[in-house]
N, C-alpha and C positions, 0 to 999 in steps of 0.2 A: 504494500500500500504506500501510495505517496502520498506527505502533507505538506502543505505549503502555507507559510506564515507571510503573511500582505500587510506594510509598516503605513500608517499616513506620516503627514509632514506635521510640520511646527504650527501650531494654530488651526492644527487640522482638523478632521476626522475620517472614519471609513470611506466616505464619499470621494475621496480624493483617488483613490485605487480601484471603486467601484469598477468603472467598466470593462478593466483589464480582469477583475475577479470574473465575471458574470460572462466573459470570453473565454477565458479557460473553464470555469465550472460547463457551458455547453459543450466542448469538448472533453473533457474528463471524468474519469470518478475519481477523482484525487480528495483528499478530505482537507478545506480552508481554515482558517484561522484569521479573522480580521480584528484585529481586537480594536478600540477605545484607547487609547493611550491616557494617563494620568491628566486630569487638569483639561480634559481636553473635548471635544465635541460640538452640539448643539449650542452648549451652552458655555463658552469656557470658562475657566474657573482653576486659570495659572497663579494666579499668587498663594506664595509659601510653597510651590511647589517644586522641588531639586530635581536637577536633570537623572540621577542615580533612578530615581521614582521612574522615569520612562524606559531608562537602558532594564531594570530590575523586571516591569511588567513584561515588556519582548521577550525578557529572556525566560519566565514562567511559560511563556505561551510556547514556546520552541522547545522547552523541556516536557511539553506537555502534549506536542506532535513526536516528539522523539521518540515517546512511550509507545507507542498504537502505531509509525509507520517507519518503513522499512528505509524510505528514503526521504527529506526534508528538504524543501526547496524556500529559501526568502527573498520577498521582494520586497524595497524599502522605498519608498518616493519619499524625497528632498532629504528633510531632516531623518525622514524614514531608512533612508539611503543609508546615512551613517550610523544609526543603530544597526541594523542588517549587516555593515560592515565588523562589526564589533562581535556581532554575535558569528560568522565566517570565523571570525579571527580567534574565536572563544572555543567553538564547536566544529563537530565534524558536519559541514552545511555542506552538500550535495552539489548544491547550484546555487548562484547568486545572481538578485537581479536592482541594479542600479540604477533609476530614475530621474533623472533632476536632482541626482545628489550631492548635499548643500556642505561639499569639501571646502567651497569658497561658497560667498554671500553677496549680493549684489552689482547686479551686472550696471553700471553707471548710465552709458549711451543710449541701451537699450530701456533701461528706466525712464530717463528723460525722454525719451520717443511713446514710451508709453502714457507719462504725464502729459505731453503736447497732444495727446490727444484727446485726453478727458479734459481739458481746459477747451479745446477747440470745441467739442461735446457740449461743454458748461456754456461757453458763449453764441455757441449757434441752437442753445435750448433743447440736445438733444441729449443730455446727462441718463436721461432715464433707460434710455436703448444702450448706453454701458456698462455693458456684463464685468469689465475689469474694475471701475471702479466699485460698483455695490460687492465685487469679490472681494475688494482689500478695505473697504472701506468700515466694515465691521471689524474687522481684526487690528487694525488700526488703534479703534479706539478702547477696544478690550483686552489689549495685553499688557501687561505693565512690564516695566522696565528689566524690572528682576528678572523675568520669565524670557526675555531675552539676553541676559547673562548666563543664564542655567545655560541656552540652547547654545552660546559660542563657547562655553565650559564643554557641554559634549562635544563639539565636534574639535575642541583641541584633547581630547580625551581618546578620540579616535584616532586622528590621524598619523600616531606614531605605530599604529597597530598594523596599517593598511601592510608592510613587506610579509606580514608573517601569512598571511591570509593566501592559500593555497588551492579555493574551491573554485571550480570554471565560473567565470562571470562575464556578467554582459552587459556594460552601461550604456543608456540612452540618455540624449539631451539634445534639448530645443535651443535651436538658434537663435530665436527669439525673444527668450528667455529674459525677462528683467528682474529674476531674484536673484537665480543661480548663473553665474555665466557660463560658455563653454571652457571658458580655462580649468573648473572643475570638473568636468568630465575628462579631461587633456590629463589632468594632473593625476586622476584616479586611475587612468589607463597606466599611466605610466611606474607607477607609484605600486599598489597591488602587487602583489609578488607572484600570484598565478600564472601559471605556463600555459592558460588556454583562458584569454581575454578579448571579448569583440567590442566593438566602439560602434555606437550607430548614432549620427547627429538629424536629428529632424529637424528641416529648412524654415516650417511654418509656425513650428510650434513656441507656444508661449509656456510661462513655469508648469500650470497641468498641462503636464504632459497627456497624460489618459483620457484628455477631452478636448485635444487636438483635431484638427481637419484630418489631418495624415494617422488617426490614431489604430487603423484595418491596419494599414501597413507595421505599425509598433507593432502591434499585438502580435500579427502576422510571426513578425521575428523572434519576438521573445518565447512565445510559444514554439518555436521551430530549435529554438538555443535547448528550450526545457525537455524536447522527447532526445537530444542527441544522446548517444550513448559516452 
């Protein structure tokens, strides 16, 4: 039997890995694992809470696919990315799958290409048909400060772990992209100690990835990375 644990990002929830689960699930009988991460969801509710709290619950859940399946696959998106790395690097994980993994943090150029357009939006009255701003624009103003310490404490927590990390993996990232840039993906490939690494950058996609135009195509690969032998 094979389980597969599916990571959200920072300020996230399930929703963000959704349609990559609900792709593989029509194709498999694999058994999922999409947990909630601490602090985190519908409703967030990050203050007082330590980055340890999210690497500690990932890693319940993978110890808890490890029990019932024979083989254990995770996929991490953004901040999910670098738990998922953590736990490769902890455990014997099967297969690994990289997201928009938030190795680095904000992509400048592309940001400000992103704000010129919600401004142009705001001034030509048409604010409401932007799906980027009502995405960020609640998370904005419900995270507080700390809970964005915790999250650069993880991912300097990780990244001295990436050479030990020997499970085939497969990172995607969007060109697009105004959280993560592509230099974290660049730097993950290189960086990873694994002897069997594929890179795939997608042209249109923005930070969800998994609700990209091109996202058949994602799926497409990463599902093809997960049946290889």
């Amino acid at each position: 039997m094979i389980g597969c644990l599916c990571l959200h990002g920072f300020t996230g929830a399930p929703y963000e890995v959704e349609p990559l689960v609900t792709y593989l699930q029509e194709r498999t009988d694999w058994v999922f694992r999409v947990p909630t991460l601490p602090g985190h969801g519908e409703t967030l509710s990050l203050k007082g809470i330590r980055y340890q709290q999210w690497m500690d619950s990932a890693e319940e859940e993978l110890k808890g696919l490890m029990e019932i399946c024979d083989k254990v696959y995770v996929i991490g998106f953004s901040m999910g990315g670098m738990i998922a790395s953590f736990l490769a690097a902890s455990y014997q994980v099967d297969k690994l799958v990289l997201l928009s993994a938030a190795a680095y943090y904000i992509h400048p150029r592309q940001l400000a290409e992103d704000v010129r357009k919600i401004m142009k939006d705001l001034i030509g009255g048409q604010l409401a048909e932007n799906k980027l701003f009502f995405r960020y624009r609640k998370k904005v103003i419900e995270t507080p400060m700390s809970a964005v310490f915790e999250f650069r404490k993880l991912v300097s927590s990780v990244k001295p772990l990436l050479p030990i990390i020997s499970s085939p993996v497969f990172i995607a990232q969007g060109e697009s992209d105004g959280i993560v840039p592509p230099k974290s993906a660049e730097y993950l490939y290189r960086t990873i100690g694994s002897n069997k690494k594929e890179l795939s950058f997608i042209r249109n996609s923005k930070h969800h990835i998994c609700y990209c135009d091109e996202k058949e195509v994602l799926f497409s690969r990463v599902f093809k990375f997960l049946q290889k032998d």
